[in-house]
N, CA, C and O atoms as CSV, one atom per row, in Angstrom:
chain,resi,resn,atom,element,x,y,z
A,1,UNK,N,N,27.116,161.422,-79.807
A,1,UNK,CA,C,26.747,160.073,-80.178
A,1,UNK,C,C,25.277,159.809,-79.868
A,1,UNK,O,O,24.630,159.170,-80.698
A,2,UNK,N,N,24.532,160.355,-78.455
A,2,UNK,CA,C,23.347,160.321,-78.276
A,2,UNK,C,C,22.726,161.003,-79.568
A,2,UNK,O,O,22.020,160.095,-80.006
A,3,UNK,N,N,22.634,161.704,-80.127
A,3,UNK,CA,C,22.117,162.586,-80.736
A,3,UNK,C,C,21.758,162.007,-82.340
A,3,UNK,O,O,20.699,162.222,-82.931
A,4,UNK,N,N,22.960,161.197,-82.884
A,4,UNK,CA,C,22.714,160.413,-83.794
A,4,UNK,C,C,22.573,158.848,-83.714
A,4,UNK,O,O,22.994,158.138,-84.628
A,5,UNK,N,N,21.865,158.247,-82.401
A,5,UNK,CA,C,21.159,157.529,-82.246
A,5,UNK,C,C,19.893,157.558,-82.043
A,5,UNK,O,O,19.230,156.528,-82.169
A,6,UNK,N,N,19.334,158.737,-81.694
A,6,UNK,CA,C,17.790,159.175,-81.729
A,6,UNK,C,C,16.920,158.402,-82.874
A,6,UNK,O,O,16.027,157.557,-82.810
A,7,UNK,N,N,17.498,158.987,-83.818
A,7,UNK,CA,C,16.792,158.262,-85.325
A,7,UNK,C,C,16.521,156.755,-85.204
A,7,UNK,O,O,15.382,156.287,-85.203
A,8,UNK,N,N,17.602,156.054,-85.107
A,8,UNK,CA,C,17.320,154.472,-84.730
A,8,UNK,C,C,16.144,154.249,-83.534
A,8,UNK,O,O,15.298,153.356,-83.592
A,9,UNK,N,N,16.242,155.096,-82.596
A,9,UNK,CA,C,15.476,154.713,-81.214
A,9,UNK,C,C,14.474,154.979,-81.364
A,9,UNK,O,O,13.658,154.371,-80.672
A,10,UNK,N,N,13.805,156.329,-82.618
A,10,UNK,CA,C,12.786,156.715,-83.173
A,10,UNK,C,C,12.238,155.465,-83.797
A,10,UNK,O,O,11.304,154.802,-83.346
A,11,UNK,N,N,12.786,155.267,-84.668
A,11,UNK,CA,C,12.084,154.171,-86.152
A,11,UNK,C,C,11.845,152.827,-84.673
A,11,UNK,O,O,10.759,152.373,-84.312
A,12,UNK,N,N,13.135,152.498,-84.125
A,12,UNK,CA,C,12.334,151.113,-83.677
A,12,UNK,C,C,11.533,151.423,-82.506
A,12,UNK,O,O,11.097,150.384,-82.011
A,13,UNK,N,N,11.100,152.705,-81.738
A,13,UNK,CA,C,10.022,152.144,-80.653
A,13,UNK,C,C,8.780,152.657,-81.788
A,13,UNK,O,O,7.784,152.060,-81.379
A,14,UNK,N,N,8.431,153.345,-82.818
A,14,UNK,CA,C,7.392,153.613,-83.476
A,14,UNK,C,C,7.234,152.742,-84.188
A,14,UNK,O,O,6.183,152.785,-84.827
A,15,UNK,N,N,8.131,151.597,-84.420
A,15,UNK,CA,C,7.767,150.154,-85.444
A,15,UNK,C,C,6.902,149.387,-84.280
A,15,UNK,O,O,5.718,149.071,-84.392
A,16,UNK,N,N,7.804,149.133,-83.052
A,16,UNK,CA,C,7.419,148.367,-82.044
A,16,UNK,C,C,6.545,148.818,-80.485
A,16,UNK,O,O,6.695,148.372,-79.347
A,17,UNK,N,N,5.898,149.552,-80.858
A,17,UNK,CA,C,5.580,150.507,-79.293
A,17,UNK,C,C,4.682,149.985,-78.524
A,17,UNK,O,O,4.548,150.513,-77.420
A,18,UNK,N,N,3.846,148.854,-78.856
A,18,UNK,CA,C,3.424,147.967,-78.419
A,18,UNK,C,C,4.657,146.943,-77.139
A,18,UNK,O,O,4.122,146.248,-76.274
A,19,UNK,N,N,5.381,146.977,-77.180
A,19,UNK,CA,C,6.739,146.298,-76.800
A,19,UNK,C,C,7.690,147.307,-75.724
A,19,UNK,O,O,8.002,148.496,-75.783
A,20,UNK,N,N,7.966,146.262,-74.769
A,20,UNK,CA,C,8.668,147.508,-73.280
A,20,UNK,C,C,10.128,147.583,-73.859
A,20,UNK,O,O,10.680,148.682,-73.812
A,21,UNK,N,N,10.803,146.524,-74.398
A,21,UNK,CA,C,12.166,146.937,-74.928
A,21,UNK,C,C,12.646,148.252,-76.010
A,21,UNK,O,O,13.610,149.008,-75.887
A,22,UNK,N,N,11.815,148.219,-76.869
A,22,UNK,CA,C,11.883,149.521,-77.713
A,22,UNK,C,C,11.684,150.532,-77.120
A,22,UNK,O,O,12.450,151.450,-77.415
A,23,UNK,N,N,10.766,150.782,-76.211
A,23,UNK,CA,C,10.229,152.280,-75.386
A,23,UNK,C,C,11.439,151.987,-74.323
A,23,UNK,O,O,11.516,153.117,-73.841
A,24,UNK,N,N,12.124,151.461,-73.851
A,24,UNK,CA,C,13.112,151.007,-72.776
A,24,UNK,C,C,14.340,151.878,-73.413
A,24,UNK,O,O,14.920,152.809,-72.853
A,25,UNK,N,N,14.629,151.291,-74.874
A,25,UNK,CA,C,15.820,152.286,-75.501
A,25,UNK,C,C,15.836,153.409,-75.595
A,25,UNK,O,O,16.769,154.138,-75.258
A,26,UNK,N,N,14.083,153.967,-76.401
A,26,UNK,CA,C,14.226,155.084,-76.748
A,26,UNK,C,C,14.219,155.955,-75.553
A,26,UNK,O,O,14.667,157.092,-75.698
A,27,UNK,N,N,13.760,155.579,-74.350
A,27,UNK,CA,C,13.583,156.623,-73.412
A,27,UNK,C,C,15.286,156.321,-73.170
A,27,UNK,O,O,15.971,157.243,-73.612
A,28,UNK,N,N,15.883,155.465,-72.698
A,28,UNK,CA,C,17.178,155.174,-72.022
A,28,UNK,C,C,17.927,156.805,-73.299
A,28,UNK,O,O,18.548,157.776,-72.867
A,29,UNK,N,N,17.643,156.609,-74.470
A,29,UNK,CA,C,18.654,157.687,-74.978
A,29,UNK,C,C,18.422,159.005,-75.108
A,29,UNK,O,O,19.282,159.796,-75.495
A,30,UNK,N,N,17.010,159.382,-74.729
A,30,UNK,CA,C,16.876,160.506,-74.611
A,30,UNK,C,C,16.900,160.927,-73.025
A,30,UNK,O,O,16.994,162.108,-72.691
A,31,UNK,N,N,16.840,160.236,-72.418
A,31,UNK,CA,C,17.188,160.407,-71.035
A,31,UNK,C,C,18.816,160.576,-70.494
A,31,UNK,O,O,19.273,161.161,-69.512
A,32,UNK,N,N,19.439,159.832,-71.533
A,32,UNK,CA,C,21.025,160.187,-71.982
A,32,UNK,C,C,21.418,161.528,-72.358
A,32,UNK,O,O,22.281,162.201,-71.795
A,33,UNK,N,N,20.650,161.895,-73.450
A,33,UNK,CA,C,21.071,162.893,-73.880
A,33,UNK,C,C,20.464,164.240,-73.235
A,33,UNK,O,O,21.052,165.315,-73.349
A,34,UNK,N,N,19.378,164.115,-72.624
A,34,UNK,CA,C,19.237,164.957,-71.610
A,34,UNK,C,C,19.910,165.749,-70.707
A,34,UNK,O,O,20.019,166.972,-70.614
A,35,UNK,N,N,20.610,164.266,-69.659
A,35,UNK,CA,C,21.550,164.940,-68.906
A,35,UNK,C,C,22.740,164.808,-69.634
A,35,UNK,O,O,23.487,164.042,-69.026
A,36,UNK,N,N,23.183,165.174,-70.555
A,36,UNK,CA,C,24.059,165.054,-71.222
A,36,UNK,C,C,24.225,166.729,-71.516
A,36,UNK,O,O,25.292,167.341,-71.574
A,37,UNK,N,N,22.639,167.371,-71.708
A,37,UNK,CA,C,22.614,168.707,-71.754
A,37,UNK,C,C,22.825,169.163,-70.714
A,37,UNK,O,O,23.580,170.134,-70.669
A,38,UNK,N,N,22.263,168.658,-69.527
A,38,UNK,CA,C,22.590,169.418,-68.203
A,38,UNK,C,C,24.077,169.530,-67.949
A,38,UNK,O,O,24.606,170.641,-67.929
A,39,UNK,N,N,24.631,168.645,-67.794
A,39,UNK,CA,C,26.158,168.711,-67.548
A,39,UNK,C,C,26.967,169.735,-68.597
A,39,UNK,O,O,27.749,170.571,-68.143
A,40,UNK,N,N,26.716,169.606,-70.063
A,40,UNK,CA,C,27.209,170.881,-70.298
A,40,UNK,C,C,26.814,171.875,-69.868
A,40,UNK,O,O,27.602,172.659,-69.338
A,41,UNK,N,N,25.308,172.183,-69.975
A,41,UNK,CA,C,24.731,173.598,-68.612
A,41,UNK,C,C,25.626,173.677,-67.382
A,41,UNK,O,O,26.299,174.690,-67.193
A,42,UNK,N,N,25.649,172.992,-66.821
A,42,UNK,CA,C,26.577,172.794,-65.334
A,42,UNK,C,C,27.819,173.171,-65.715
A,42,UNK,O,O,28.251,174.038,-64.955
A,43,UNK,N,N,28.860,172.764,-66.911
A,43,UNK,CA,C,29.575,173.048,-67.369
A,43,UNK,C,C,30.275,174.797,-68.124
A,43,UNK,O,O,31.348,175.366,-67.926
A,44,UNK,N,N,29.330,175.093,-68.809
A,44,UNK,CA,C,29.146,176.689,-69.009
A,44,UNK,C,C,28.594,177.296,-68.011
A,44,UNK,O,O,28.380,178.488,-68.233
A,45,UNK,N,N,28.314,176.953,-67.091
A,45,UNK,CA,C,27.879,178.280,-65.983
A,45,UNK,C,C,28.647,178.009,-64.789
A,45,UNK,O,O,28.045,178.493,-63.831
A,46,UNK,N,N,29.729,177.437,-64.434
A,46,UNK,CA,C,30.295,176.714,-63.407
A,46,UNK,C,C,31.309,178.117,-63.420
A,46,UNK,O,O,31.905,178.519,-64.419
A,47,UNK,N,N,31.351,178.804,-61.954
A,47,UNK,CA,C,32.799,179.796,-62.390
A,47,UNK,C,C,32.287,180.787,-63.304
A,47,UNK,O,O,33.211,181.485,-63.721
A,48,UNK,N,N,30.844,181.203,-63.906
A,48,UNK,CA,C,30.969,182.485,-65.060
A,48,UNK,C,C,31.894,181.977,-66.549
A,48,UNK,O,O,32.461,182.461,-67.529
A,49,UNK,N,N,31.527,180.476,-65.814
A,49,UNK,CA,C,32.788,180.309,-67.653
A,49,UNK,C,C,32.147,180.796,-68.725
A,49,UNK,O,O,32.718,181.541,-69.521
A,50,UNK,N,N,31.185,180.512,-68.827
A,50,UNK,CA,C,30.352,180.919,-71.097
A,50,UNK,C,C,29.007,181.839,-70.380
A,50,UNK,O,O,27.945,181.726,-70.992
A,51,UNK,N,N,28.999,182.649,-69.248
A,51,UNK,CA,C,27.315,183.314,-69.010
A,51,UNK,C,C,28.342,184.353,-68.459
A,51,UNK,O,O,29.341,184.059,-67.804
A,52,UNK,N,N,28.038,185.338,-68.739
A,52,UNK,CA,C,27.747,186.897,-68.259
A,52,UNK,C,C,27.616,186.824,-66.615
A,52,UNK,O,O,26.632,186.305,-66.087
A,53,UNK,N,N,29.013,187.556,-65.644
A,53,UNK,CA,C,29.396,187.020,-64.650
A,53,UNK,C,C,27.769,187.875,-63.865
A,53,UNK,O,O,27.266,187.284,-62.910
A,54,UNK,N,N,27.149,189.110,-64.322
A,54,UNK,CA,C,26.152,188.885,-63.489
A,54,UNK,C,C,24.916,188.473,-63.673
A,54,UNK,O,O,23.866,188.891,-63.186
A,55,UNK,N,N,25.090,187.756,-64.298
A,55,UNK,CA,C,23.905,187.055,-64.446
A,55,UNK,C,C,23.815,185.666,-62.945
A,55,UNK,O,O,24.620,184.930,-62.374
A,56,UNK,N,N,21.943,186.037,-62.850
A,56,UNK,CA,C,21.642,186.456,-61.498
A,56,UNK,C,C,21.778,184.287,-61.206
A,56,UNK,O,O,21.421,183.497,-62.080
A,57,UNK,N,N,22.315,183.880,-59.915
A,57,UNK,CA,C,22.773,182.510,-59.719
A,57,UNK,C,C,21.357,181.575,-59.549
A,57,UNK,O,O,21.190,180.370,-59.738
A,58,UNK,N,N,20.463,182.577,-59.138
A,58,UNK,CA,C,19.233,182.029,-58.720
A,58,UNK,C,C,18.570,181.374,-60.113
A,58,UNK,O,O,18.633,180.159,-60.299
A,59,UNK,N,N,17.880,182.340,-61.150
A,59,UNK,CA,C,18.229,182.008,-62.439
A,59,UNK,C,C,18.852,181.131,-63.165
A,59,UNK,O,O,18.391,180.539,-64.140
A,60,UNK,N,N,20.156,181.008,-62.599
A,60,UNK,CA,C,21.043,180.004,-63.461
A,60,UNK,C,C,20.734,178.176,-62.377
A,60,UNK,O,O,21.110,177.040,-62.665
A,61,UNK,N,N,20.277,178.463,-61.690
A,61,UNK,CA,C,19.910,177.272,-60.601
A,61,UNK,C,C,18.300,176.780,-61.257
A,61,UNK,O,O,17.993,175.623,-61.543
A,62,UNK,N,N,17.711,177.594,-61.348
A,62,UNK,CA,C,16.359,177.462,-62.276
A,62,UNK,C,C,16.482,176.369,-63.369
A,62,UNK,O,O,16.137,175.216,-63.629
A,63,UNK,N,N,17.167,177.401,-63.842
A,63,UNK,CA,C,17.309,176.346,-65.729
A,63,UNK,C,C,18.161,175.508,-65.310
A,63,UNK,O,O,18.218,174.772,-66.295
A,64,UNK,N,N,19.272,174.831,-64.146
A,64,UNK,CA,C,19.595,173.497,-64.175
A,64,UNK,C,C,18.782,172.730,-63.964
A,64,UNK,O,O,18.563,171.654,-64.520
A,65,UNK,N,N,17.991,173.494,-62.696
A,65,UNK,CA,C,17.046,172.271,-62.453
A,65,UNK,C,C,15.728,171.542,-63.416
A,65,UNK,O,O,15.190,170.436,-63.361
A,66,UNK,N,N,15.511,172.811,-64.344
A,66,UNK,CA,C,14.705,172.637,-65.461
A,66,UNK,C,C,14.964,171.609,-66.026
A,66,UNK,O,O,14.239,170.638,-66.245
A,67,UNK,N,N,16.414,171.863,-66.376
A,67,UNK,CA,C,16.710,170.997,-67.340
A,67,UNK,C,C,17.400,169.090,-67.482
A,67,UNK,O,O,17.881,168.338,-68.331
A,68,UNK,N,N,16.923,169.094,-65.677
A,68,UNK,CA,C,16.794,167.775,-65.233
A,68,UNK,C,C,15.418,167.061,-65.709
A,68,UNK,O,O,15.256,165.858,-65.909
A,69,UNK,N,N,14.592,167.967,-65.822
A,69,UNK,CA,C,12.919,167.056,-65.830
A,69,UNK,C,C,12.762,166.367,-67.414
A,69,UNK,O,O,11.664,165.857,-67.639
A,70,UNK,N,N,13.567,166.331,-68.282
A,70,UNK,CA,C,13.856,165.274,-69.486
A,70,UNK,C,C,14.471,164.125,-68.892
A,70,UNK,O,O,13.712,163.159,-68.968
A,71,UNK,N,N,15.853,163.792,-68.179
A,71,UNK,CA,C,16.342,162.822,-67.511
A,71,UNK,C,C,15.260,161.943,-66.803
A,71,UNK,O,O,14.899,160.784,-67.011
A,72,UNK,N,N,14.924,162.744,-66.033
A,72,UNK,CA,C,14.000,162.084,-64.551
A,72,UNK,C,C,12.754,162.020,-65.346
A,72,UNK,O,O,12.106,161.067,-64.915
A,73,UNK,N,N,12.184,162.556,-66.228
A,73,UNK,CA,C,11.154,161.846,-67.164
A,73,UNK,C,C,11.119,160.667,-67.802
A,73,UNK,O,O,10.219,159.828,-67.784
A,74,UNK,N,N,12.226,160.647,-68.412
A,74,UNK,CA,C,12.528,159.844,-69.231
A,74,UNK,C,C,13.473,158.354,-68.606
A,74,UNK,O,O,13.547,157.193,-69.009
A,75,UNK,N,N,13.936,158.911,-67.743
A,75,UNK,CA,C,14.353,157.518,-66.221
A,75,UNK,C,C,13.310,156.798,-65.695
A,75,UNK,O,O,13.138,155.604,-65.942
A,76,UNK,N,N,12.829,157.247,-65.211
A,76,UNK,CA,C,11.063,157.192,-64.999
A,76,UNK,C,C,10.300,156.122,-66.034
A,76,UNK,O,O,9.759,155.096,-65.620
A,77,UNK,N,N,10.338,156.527,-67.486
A,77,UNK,CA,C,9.726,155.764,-68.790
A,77,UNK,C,C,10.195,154.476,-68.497
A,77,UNK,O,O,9.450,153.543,-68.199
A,78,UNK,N,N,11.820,154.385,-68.601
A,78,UNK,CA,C,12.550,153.370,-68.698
A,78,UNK,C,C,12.459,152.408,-67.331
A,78,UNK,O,O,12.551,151.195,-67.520
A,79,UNK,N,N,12.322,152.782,-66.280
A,79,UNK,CA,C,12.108,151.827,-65.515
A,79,UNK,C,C,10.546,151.221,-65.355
A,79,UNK,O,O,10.108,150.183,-64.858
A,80,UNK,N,N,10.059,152.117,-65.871
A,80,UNK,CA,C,8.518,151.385,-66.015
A,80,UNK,C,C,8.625,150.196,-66.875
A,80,UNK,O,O,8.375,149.028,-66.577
A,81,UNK,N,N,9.032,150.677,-67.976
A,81,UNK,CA,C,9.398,149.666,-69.167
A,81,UNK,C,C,9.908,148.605,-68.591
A,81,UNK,O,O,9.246,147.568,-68.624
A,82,UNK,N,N,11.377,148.623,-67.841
A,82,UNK,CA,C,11.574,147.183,-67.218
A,82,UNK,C,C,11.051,146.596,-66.455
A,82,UNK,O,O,11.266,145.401,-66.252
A,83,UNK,N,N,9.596,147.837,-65.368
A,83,UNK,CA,C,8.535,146.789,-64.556
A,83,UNK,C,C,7.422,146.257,-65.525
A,83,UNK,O,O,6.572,145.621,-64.902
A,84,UNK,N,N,7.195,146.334,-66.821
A,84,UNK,CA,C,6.812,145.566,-67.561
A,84,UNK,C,C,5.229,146.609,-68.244
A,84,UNK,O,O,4.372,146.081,-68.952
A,85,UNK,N,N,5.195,147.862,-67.878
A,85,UNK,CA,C,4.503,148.910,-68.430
A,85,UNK,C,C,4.973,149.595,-69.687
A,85,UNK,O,O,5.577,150.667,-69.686
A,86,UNK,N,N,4.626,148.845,-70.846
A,86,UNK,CA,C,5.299,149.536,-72.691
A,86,UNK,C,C,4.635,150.820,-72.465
A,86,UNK,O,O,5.278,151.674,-73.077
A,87,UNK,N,N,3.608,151.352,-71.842
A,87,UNK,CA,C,3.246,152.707,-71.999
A,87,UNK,C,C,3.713,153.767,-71.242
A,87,UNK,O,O,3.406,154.941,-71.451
A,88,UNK,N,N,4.492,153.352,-70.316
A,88,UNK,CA,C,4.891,154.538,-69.332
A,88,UNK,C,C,5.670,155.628,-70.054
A,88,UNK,O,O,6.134,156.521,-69.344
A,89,UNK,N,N,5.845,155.671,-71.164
A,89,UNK,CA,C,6.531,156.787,-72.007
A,89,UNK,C,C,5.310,158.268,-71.368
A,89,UNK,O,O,5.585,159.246,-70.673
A,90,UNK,N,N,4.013,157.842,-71.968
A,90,UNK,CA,C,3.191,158.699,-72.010
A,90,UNK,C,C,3.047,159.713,-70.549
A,90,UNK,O,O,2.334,160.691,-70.326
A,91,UNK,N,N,3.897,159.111,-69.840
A,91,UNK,CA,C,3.867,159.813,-68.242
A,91,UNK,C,C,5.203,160.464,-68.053
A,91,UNK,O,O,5.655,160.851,-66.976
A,92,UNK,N,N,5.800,160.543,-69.260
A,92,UNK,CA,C,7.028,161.668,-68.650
A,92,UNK,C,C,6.355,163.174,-69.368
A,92,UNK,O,O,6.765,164.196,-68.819
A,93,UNK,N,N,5.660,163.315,-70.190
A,93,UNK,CA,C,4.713,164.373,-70.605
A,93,UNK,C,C,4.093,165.102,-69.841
A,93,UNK,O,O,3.454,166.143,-69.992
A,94,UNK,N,N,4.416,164.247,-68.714
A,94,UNK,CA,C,3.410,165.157,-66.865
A,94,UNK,C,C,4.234,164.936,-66.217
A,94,UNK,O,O,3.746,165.526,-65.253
A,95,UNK,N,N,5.506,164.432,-65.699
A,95,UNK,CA,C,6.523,164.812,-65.101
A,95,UNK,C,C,7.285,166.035,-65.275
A,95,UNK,O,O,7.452,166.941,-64.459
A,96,UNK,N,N,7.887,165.885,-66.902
A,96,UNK,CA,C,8.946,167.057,-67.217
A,96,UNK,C,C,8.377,168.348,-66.913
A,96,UNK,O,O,9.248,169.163,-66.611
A,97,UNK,N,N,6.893,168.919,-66.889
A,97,UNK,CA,C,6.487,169.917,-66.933
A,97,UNK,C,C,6.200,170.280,-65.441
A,97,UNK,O,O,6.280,171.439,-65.035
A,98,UNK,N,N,5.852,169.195,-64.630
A,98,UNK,CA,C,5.762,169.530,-63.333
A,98,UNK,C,C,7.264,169.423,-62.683
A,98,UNK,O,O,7.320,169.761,-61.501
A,99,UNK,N,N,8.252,169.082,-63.176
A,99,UNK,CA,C,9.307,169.586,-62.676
A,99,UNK,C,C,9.955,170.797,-62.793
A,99,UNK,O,O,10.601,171.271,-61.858
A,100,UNK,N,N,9.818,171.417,-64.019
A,100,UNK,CA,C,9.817,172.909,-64.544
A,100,UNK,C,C,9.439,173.663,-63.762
A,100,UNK,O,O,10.133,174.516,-63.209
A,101,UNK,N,N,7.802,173.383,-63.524
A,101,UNK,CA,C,6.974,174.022,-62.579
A,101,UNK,C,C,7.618,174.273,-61.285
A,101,UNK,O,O,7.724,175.375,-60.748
A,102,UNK,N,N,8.134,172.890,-60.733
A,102,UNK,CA,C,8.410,173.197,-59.258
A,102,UNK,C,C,9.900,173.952,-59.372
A,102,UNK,O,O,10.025,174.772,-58.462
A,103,UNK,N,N,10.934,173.891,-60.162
A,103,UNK,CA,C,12.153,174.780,-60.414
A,103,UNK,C,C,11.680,176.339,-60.865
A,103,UNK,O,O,12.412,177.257,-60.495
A,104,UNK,N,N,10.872,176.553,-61.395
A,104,UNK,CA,C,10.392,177.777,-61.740
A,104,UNK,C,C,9.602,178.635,-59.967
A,104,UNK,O,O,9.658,179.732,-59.412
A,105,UNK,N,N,9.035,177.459,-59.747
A,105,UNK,CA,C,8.449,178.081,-58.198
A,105,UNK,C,C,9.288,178.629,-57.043
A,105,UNK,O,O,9.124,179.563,-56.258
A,106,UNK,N,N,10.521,177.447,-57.272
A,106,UNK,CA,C,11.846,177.899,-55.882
A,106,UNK,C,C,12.281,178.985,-56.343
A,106,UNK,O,O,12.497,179.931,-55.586
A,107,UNK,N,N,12.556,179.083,-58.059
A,107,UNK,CA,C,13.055,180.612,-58.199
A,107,UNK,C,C,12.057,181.858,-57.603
A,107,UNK,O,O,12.385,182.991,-57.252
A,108,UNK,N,N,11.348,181.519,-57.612
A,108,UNK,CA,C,10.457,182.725,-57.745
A,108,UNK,C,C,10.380,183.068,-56.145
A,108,UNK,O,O,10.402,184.217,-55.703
A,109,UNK,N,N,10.278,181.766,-55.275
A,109,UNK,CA,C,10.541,181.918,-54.214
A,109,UNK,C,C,12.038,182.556,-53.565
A,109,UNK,O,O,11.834,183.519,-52.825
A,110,UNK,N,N,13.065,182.287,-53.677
A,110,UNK,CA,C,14.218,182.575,-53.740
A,110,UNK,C,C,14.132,183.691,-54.369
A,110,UNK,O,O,15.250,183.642,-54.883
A,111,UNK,N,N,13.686,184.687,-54.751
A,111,UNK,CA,C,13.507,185.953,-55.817
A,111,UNK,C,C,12.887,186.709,-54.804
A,111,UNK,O,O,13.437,187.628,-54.196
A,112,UNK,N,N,11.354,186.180,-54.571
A,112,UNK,CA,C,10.788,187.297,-53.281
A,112,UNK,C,C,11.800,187.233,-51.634
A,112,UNK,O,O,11.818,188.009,-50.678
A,113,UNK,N,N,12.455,186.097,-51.873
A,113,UNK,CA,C,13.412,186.038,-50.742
A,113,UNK,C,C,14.301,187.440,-50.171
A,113,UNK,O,O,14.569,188.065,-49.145
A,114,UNK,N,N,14.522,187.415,-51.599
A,114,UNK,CA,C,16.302,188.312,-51.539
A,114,UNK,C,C,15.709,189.622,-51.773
A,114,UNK,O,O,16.386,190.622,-52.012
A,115,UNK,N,N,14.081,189.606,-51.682
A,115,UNK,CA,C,14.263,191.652,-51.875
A,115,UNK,C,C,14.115,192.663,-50.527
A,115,UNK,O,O,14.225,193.882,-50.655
């Protein structure tokens, strides 16, 4: 359902982007559908259910946490929006990537750990 509301949340914060309510939605649904991906991630790798049982846990802890920094980007947008900032969209563009960053770093840390 997230997924075919995008389009609507598209057309009205690019009609209105001047405006904190439109950037309020569109982030609220992609921030939906975000963790919407994570939880199925969490979901297929929980137990070796849908990943290849050795495939390495550290790795699979990586890309969850990766794949939080759309949510918490986009959570982030939306509460700006309700402190009354229509532009805070433009600052999950430097969140999501520095959260990557720091999930990509623990792996790597956790990697030189275990040899």
């Amino acid at each position: 359902m997230c997924i075919a509301f995008i389009p609507f949340t598209t057309a009205f914060y690019s009609e209105y982007s001047y405006w904190s309510v439109p950037m309020m939605w569109y982030s609220a649904n992609i921030a939906l559908t975000g963790l919407l991906q994570w939880w199925m991630w969490k979901y297929a790798t929980r137990q070796n259910r849908l990943i290849d049982p050795s495939t390495n846990p550290h790795l699979v802890e990586q890309i969850s946490l990766g794949h939080l920094g759309v949510p918490i980007g986009f959570s982030l947008a939306f509460l700006g929006g309700f402190l009354g900032y229509p532009f805070a969209l433009a600052f999950t563009w430097m969140v999501i990537p520095l959260i990557i960053r720091l999930a990509r770093r623990r792996y790597e840390r956790r990697m030189a750990g275990s040899h």
